[in-house]
C-alpha positions as CSV (number, residue, x, y, z in Angstrom):
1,X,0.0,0.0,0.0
2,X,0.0,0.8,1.5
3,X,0.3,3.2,3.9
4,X,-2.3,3.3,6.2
5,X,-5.1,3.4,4.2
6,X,-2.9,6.0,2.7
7,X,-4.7,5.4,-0.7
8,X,-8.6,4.5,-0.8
9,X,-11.4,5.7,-2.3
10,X,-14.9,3.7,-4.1
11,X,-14.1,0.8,-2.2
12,X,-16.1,2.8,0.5
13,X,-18.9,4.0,-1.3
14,X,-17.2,7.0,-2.1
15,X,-17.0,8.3,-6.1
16,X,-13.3,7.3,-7.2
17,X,-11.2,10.1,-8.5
18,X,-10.0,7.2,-11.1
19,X,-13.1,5.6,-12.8
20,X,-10.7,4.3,-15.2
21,X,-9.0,1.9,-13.0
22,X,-12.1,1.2,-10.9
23,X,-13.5,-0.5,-14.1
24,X,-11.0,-2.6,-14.2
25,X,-10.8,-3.2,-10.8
26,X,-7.7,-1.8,-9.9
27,X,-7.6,-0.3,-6.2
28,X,-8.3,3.0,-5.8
29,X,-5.7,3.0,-3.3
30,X,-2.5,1.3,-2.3
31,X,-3.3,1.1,1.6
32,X,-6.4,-0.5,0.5
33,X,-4.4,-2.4,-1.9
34,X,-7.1,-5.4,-2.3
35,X,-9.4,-5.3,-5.1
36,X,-10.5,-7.9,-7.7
37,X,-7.7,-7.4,-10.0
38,X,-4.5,-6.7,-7.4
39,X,-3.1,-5.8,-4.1
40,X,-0.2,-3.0,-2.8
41,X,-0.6,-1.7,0.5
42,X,-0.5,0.1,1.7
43,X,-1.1,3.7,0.3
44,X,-0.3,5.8,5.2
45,X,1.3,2.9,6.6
46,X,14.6,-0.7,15.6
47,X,15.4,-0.1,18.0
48,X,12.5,-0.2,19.2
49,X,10.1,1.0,16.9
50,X,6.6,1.2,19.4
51,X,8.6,3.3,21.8
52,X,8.7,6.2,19.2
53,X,6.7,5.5,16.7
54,X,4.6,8.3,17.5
55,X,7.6,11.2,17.7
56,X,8.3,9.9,14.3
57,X,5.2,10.5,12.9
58,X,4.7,13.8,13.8
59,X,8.4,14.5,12.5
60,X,7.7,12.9,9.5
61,X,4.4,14.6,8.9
62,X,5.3,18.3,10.2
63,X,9.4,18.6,8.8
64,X,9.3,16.4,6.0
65,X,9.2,19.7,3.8
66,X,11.3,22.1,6.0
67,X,13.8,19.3,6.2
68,X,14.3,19.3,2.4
69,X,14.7,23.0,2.9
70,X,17.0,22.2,5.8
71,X,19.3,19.6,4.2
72,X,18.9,20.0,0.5
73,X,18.6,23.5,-0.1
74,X,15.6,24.2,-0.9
75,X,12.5,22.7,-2.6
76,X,11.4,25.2,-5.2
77,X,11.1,24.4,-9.1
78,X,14.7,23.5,-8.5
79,X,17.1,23.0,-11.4
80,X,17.6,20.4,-14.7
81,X,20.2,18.6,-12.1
82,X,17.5,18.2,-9.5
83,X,15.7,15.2,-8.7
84,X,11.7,15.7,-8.7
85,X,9.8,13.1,-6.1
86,X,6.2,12.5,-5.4
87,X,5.3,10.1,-2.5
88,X,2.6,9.8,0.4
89,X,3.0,11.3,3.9
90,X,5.0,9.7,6.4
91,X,6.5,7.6,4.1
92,X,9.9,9.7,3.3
93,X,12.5,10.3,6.7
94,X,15.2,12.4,6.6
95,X,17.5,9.8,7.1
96,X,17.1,9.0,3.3
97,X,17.5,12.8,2.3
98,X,21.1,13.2,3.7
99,X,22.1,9.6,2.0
100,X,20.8,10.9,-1.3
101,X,22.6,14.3,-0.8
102,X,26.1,12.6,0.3
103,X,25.8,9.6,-2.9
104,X,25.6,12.7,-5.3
105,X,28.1,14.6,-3.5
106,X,30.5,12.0,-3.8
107,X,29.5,12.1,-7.9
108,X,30.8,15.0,-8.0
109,X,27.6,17.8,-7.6
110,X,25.7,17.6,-4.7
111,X,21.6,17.7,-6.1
112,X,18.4,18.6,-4.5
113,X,15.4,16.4,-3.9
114,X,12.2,18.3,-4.6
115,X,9.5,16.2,-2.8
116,X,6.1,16.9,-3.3
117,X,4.4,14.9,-0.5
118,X,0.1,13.9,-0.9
119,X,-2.0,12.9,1.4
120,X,-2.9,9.7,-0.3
121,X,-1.4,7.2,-3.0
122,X,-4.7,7.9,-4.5
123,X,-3.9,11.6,-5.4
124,X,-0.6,10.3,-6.4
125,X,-2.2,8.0,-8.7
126,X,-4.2,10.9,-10.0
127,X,-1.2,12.8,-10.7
128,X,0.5,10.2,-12.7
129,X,-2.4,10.2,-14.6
130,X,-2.8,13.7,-15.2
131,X,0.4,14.1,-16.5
132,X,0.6,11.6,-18.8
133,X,-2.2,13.6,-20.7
134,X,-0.9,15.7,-23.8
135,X,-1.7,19.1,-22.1
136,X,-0.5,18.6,-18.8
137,X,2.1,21.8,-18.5
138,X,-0.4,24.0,-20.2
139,X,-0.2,26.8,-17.3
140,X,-1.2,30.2,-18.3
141,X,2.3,32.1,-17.1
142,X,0.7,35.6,-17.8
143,X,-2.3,34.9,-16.3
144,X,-4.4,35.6,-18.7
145,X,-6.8,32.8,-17.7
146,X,-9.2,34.9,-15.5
147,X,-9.9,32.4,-13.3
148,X,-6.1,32.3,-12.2
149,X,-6.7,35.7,-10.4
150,X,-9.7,33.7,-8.1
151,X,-8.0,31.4,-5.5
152,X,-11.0,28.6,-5.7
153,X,-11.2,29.0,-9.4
154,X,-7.4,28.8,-10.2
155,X,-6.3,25.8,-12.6
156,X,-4.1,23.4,-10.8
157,X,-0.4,23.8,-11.5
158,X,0.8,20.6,-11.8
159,X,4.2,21.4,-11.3
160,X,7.4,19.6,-13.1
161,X,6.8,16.0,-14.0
162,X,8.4,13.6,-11.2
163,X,11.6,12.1,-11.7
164,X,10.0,9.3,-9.8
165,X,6.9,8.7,-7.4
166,X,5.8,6.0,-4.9
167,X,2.9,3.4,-5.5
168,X,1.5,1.0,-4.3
169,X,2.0,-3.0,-6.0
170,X,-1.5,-2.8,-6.3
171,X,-2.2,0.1,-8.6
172,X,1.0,-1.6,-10.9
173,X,-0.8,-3.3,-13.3
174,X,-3.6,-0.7,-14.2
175,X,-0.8,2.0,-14.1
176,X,1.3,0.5,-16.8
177,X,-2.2,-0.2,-18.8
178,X,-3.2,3.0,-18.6
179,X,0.3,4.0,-20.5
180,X,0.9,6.2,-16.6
181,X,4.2,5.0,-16.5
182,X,7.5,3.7,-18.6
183,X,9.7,0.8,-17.5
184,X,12.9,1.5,-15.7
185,X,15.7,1.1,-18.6
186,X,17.7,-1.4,-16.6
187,X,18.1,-2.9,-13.1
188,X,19.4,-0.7,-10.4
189,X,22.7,-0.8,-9.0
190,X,22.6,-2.5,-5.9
191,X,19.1,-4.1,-5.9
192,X,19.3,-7.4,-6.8
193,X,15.3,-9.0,-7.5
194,X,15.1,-12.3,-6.2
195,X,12.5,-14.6,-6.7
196,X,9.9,-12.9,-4.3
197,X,10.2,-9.5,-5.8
198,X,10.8,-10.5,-9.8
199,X,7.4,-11.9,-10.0
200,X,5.6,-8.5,-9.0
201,X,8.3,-6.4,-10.4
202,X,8.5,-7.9,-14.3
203,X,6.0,-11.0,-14.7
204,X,3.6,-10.4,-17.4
205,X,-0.1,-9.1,-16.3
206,X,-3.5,-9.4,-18.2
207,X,-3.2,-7.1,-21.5
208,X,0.4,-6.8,-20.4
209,X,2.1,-9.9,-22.2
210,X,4.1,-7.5,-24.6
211,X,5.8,-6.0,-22.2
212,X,6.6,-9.0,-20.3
213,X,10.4,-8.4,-19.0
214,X,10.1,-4.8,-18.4
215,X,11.0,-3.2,-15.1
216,X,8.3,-1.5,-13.6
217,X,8.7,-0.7,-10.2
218,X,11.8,-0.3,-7.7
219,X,10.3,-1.9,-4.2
220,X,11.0,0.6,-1.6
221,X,9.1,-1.3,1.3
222,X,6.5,-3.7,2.0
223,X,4.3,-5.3,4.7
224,X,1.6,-7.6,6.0
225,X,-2.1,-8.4,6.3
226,X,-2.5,-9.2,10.4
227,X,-5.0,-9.7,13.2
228,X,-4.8,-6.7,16.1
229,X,-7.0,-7.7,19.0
230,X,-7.9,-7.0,22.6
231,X,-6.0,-9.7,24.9
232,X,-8.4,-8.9,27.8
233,X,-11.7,-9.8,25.9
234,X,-9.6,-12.9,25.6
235,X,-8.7,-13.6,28.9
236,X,-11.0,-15.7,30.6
237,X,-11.1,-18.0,27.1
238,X,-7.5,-18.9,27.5
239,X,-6.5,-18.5,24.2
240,X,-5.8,-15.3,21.9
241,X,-6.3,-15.4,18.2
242,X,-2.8,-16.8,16.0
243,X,-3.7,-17.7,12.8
244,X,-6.8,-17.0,10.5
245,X,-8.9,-20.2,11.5
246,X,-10.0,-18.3,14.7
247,X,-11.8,-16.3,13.1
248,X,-14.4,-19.0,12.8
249,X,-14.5,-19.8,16.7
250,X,-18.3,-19.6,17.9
251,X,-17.1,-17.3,20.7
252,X,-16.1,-14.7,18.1
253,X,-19.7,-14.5,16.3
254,X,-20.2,-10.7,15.4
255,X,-16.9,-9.4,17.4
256,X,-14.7,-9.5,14.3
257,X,-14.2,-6.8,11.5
258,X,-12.8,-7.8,8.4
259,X,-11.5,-5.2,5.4
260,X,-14.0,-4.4,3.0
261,X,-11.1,-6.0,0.3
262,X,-12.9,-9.0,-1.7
263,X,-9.8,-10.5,-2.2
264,X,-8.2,-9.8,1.0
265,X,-11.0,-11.1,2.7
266,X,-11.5,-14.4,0.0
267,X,-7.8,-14.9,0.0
268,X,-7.8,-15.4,4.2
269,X,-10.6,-17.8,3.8
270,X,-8.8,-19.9,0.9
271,X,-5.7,-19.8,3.5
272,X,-7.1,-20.7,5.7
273,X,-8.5,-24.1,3.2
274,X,-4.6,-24.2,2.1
275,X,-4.6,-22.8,-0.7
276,X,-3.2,-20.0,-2.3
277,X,-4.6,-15.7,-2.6
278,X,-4.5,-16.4,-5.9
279,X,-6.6,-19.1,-6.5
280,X,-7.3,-19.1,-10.6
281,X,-11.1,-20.9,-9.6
282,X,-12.1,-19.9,-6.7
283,X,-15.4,-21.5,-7.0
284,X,-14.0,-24.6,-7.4
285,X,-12.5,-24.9,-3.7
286,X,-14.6,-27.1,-2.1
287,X,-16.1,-25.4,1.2
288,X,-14.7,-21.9,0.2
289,X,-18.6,-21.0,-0.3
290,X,-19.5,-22.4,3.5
291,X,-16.7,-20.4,5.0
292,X,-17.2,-17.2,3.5
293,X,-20.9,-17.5,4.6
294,X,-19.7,-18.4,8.3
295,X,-16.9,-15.5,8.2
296,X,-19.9,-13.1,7.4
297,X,-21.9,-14.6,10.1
298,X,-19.3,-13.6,12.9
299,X,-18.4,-10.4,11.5
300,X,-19.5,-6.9,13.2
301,X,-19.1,-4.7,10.3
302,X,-16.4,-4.2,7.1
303,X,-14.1,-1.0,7.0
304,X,-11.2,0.2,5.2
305,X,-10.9,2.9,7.6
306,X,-10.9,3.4,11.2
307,X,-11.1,-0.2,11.6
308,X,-9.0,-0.3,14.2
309,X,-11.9,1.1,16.0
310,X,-14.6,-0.8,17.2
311,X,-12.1,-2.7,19.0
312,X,-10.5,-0.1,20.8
313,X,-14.4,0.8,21.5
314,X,-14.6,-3.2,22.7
315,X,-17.5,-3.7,20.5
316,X,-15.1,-6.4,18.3
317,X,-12.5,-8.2,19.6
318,X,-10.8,-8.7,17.2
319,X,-9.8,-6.8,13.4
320,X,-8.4,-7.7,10.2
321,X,-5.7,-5.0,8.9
322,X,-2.4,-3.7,7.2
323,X,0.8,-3.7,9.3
324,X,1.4,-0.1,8.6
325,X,-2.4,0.7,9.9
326,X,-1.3,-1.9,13.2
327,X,1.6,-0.7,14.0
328,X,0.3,2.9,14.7
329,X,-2.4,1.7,16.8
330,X,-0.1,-0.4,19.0
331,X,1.8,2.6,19.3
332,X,-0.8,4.4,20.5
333,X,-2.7,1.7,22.5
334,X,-0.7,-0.9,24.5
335,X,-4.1,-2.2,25.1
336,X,-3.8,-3.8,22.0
337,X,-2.2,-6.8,20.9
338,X,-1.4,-8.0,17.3
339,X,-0.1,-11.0,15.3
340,X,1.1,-12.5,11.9
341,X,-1.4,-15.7,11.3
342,X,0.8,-18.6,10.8
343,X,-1.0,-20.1,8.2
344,X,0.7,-17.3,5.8
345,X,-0.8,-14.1,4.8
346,X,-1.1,-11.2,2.3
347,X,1.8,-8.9,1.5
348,X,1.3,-5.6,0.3
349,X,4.4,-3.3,-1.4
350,X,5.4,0.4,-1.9
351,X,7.7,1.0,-5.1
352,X,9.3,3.7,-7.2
353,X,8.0,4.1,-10.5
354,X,8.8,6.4,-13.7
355,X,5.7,8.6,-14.5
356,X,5.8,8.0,-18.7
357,X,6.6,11.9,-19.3
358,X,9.4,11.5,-17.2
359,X,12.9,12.8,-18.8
360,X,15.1,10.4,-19.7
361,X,18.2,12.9,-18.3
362,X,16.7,12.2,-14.6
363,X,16.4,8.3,-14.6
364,X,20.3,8.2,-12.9
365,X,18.9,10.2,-10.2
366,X,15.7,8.8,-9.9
367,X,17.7,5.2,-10.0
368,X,20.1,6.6,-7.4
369,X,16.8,7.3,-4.8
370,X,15.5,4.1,-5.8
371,X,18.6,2.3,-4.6
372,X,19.2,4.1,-1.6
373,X,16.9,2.0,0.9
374,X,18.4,-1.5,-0.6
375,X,21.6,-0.4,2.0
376,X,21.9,-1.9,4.5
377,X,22.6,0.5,6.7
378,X,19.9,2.7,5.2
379,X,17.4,-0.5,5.4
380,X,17.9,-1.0,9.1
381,X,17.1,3.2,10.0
382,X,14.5,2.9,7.4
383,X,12.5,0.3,9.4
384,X,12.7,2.5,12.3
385,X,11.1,5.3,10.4
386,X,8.1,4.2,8.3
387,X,6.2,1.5,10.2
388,X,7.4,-0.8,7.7
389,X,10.3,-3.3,6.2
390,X,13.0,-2.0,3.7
391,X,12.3,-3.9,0.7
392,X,15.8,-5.8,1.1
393,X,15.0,-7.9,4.0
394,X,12.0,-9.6,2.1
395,X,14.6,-11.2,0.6
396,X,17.9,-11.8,1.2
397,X,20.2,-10.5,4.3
398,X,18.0,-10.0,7.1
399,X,20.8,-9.9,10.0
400,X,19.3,-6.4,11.0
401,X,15.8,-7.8,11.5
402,X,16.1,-8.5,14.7
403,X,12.8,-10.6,16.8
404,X,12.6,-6.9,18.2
405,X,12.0,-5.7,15.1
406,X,10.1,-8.4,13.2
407,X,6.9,-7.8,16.6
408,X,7.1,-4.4,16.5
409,X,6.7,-4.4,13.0
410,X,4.5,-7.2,12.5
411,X,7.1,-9.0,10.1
412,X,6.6,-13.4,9.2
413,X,9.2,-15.0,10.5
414,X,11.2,-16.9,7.7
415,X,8.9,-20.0,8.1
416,X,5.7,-17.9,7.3
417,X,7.0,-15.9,4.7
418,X,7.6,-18.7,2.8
419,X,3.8,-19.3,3.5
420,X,2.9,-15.3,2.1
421,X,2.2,-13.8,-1.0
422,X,1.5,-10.9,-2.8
423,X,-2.1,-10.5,-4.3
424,X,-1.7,-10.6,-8.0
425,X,-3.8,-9.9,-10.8
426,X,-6.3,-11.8,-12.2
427,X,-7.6,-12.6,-15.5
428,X,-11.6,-11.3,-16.2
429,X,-12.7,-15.1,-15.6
430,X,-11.1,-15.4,-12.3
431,X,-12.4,-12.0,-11.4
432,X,-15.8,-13.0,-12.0
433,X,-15.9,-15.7,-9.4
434,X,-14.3,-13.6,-6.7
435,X,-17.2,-11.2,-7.4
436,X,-19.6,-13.6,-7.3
437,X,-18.5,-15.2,-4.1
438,X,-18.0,-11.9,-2.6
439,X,-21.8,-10.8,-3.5
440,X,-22.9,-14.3,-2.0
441,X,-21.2,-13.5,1.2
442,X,-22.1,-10.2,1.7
443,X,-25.6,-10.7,0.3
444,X,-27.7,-11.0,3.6
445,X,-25.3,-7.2,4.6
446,X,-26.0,-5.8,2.3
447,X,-30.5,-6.8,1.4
């Protein structure tokens, strides 16, 4: 995502910004990276991380600009040698700043990071697409346009196209369909893809078998789907929830809430039958039908906001949610209790991608960025910093990720990540049976 629900949108009822992607069933937001065609993350989402995770936040949200100010010199239009970024809030610490201003010191010129940070992966989305339109520098410089003299009438300036934004895994697929974005030219110094990350990165997507090979996305961190729940509603049943089976325990009926993410929540229940988020024929799983129908039957209400909520409220016990999301409730309730199932779970991504009218002249500095949080001494501040895991440690060295780390963080241990996945894409047919199993369940909610 994806940060928080740091992208989200028609999922809840609301009109998305995006009608283009909603059609195909691409998220309208990273956080709430689970639709019928994909998943991210993501979109708001140490040493040790609870203890300040708080403090961070508010640095994150309230400095993040002056810091570029601070550190960088400046962030202005900036010049043809300076590097243009877009990402969510929260999701960009300074840490990362001063590496990017000592790697290009040590090239030889010392460049400035112009962030632009938006409240949601969902504007960023928007702003991809909006400049990959024909006329999206046509600004009126004299002012001519009447309207430019009337503050809630003034066209939007979309600014300089970015060398580079962050998106959620989610929104990939319909991104590159929608011509939003153009592949990296090559792999990035220093980020070697393994086998968890080349399949999301390059495989080839529905209406996307042409450009099978490409690079499409730099992973800049990623997280999990977990359970956060109230260990004192718990007590006197001597046992708290581990894995996603509990959620069918009769003592939970009505006391859960579960994303309002088809797949997320259809991809928990075929876990939970051993098979795979990305089940080609859903309908064919024997029981998956049953289960969904009893999941519904113990659920309190569906949310891709302020889920967290009713059970802070103790009206639910327990919640289905994004890492990201957990990890800032734990830091502000330690009431609350959360865990990894065992069984596996979903994983959701943030990445660095090339808006299509980006100039070529800034892909060395936009691959420099990219590259910085694959260091390993970058990667183990970065967790610290965004309620999240670098993107190196999902594969690969993970001596930093200490069991510290991995709770506060709500990280698989190696054994259950081998049991994760990312939500992919599906083809049409296979979206047509999530849909119709996800009507089915939701049918007697929603009469």
């Amino acid at each position: 995502m994806a940060v928080g629900d740091s992208g989200l949108g028609a999922e809840d009822g609301v009109a998305s910004p995006l009608p283009e992607l909603q059609r195909q069933g691409i998220p309208s937001s990273p956080g709430a990276t689970d639709t019928w065609g994909g998943d991210g993350a993501g979109d708001d989402r140490s040493n040790p991380v609870l203890a300040t995770v708080l403090g961070r936040r508010r640095w994150l949200a309230g400095a993040g600009v002056a810091t570029i100010g601070m550190l960088l010199g400046g962030c202005g239009g900036g010049s043809p040698g300076d590097l243009t970024v877009l990402a969510p809030e929260n999701a960009i610490p300074g840490q990362l700043l001063r590496a990017f201003r000592q790697a290009t010191q040590e090239r030889g010129r010392a460049a400035t990071v112009n962030l632009t940070l938006l409240d949601t992966v969902e504007l960023l989305a928007q702003r991809l697409r909006d400049w990959q339109r024909s006329d999206w520098s046509a600004v009126d410089p004299a002012g001519s346009d009447w309207r430019s003299w009337i503050p809630f009438l003034r066209p939007e300036r979309l600014g300089p196209v970015g060398g580079t934004t962050l998106l959620g895994q989610g929104w990939l697929a319909g991104a590159v369909q929608q011509g939003w974005l153009q592949p990296w030219s090559s792999s990035i110094a220093g980020v070697p893809l393994g086998p968890r990350w080349e399949p999301v990165m390059r495989s080839p997507r529905q209406g996307l078998a042409d450009r099978a090979g490409s690079l499409w996305g730099i992973p800049y961190r990623w997280g999990t789907t977990a359970l956060i729940y109230r260990p004192d509603k718990f007590a006197a049943l001597g046992w708290e929830p581990q894995d996603w089976s509990d959620l069918w325990r009769p003592e939970l009926r009505g006391k859960v809430v579960l994303l309002d993410r088809p797949r997320e929540v259809i991809g928990l229940a075929l876990k939970r039958l051993g098979q795979s988020y990305n089940h080609p024929n859903p309908q064919q799983v024997d029981g998956l039908a049953a289960a969904l129908a009893a999941l519904n039957a113990q659920t309190l209400t569906y949310g891709a906001r302020d889920y967290v909520q009713p059970v802070l409220l103790g009206d639910a016990w327990v919640a289905v949610g994004w890492s990201n999301d957990l990890v800032t409730a734990l830091g502000r309730q330690r009431s609350l209790k959360a865990v990894v199932p065992r069984s596996g779970t979903a994983l959701w991504a943030d990445l660095w991608v090339r808006p299509a009218q980006a100039t070529r002249d800034s892909e060395d500095l936009a691959a420099l960025w990219a590259g910085l949080a694959w260091q390993p001494s970058i990667a183990r501040d970065l967790a610290g910093w965004v309620d999240a895991a670098p993107a190196a440690w999902l594969e690969g060295d993970r001596t930093a990720m200490t069991p510290q780390i991995q709770r506060d963080l709500l990280l698989p241990s190696p054994e259950v990540l081998d049991r994760c996945e990312f939500i992919q894409p599906l083809v049409p047919e296979a979206i047509a049976q999530y849909q119709a199993l996800w009507t089915a369940m939701r049918r007697p909610v929603l009469s």
